[in-house]
Phi, psi and omega in degrees: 000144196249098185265119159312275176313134158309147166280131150330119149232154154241161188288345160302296164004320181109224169266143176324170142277190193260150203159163161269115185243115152307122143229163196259142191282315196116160167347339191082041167247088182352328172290347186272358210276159181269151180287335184284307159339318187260321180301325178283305183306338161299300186298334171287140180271344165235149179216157186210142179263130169268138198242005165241352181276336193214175160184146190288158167296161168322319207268340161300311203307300176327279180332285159006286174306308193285355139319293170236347150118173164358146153191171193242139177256125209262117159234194244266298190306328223252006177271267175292022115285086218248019209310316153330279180263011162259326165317300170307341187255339182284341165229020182210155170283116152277119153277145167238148201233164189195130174286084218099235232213092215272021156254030177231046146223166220262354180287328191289337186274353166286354180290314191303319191285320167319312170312327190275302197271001185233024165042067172238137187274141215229104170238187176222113164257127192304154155227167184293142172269135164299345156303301193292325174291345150326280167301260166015280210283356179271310224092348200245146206286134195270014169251035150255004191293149166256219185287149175266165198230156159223127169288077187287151164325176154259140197250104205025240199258041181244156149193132200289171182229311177344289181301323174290310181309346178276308186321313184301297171325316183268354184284307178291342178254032174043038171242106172313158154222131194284123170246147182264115147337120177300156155228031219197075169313323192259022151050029213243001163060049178236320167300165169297191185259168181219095180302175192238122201274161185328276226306326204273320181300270209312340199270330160304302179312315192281293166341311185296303178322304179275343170300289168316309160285333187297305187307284166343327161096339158192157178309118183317171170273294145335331170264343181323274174359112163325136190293334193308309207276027143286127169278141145179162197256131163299111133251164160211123160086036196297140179060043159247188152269008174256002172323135159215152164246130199215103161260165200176176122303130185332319188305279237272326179283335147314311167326318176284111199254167197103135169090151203259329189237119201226158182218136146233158175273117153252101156295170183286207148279121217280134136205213213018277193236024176287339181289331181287296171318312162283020116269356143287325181263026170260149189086344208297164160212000000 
């Protein structure tokens, strides 16, 4: 039976039964991990730090063993070839540990289906996400948000449009957007990550623009404004102690060097009290 849910468990209780466990870290400060999270990733006989969609600071990463004990660090093949740790998962309890909020990449949710089709037992224990601490945390009201975009690197002469086209698309429809930073220059998700800094974001945006009239034949109207003279807040390393939240215009927000994980909000049109919240957080650092 393929369990949605965790089981009560307590550490009196012993070892899991054998099965695949998501479980979610938080943002990445070990102190945000949930106590049912560290009681299962303890309980479990085998764990794997999944190491590409997200990561913990160095200094978690330490902290970590001492927490929940020994792990192997799991990267994009052994994720999504997963043959390995579903063989392991058929007598034994597996963790798979994920930084945040570990169904809200789509690979993970492809674990549940390997699990489904090989009567293999499947649970999830939730994390706090840096998405949702995103939202919160711009000031700007959260049914106002539209689709989230992830800003991938350009791969040689390739470069997606795709992500400016969602951004418009929630822009024309008075809708903020949140975009996630690529952390993966080589798309091929085996090296460590290497975020992808402000500055490297605004100069792909701006690309996407001309990359985008050109097929088109002209600049949308709604994309005409210059990208430097866009507004929008800068976060990093949201639910660390190295957060910073930062709004500005892209120029000014290019500018801003630092840091490991990084998102930004392109607001809509502001209202009620959003234009004040985004202007307290403009300069902050």
């Amino acid at each position: 039976m393929m369990g949605r849910r965790a089981p009560r468990f307590t550490m009196t209780d012993g070892a899991l039964p054998a099965g695949l466990w998501l479980i979610g870290l938080g943002p990445g400060d070990l102190g945000l991990m949930t106590s049912q999270a560290i009681e299962h990733a303890r309980a479990c006989e085998h764990r794997f730090l999944e190491g590409y969609t997200a990561t913990l600071p160095t200094d978690q990463e330490t902290l970590l063993e001492n927490l929940i004990g020994p792990w192997q660090r799991a990267m994009r093949p052994t994720i999504e070839e997963p043959s390995e740790i579903l063989a392991l998962a058929r007598d034994t309890s597996v963790a798979i540990l994920v930084v945040g909020d570990p169904m809200q990449a789509t690979t993970h949710i492809d674990l549940e289906a390997h699990c489904d089709e090989q009567s293999i037992d499947f649970s999830v224990i939730p994390g706090l996400s840096a998405t949702s601490l995103a939202v919160s945390l711009s000031g700007l009201q959260s049914y106002r948000f539209g689709r989230q975009v992830t800003l991938p690197f350009a791969y040689g002469d390739y470069l997606a449009t795709s992500p400016l086209e969602l951004i418009d698309a929630n822009y024309t429809n008075n809708l903020h957007t949140l975009v996630l930073f690529d952390l993966d220059p080589t798309g091929m998700g085996v090296d460590e990550p290497q975020p992808m800094q402000a500055a490297a974001a605004v100069e792909l945006l701006s690309r996407m623009v001309d990359r985008l009239a050109e097929r088109e034949g002209s600049t949308r109207e709604s994309l005409a404004a210059p990208i430097a003279k866009w507004d929008g807040i800068l976060m990093s390393d949201l639910g660390t102690p190295d957060q910073r939240v930062v709004s500005g215009d892209l120029e000014e927000l290019a500018k801003v060097e630092g840091g490991r994980m990084h998102c930004l909000v392109l607001p809509a049109d502001f209202a009620g009290l959003e234009r004040e919240a985004y202007e307290r957080r403009r300069g902050q650092s």
